[in-house]
C-alpha positions, -999 to +999 in steps of 0.1 A: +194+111-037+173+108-067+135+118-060+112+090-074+082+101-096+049+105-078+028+078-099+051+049-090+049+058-051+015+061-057+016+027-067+038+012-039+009+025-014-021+011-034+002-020-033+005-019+005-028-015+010-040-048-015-013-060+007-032-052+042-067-059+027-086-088+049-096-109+017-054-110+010-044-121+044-071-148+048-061-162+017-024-168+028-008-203+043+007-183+067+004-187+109-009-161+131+027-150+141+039-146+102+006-129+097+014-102+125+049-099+104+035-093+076+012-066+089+039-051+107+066-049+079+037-042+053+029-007+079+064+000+082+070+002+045+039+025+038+053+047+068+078+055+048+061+057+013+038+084+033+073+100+039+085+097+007+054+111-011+050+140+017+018+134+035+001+104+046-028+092+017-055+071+034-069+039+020-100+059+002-081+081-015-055+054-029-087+033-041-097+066-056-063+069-079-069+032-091-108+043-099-097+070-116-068+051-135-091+022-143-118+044-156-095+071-180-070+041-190 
């Protein structure tokens, strides 16, 4: 098994969390069940990008990469 590079796992979680914000979600067509779904399978996935990447990142420190990354690039 091939080890992805950091920097694209790092963007798969700021991803998830865009994915999980409260603005995103209320802007969706979808029911309060699909919603819940969403949520879930959106957690489950960052569950394992914490795994993959070693340690779990919280939201504040993902929002730092992109400040940093919008700031130097």
């Amino acid at each position: 098994m091939t080890r992805r590079n950091e920097y694209f796992i790092r963007e798969d979680i700021l991803k998830c969390y865009s994915e999980l914000s409260p603005e995103r979600i209320s802007n969706t067509n979808l029911n309060k069940t699909q919603i819940r779904a969403k949520i879930s399978k959106t957690n489950k996935e960052l569950k394992y990008l914490f795994k993959e990447y070693g340690r779990v990142v919280s939201q504040e420190e993902a929002l730092g990469w992109l400040r940093k990354k919008v700031c130097t690039g």
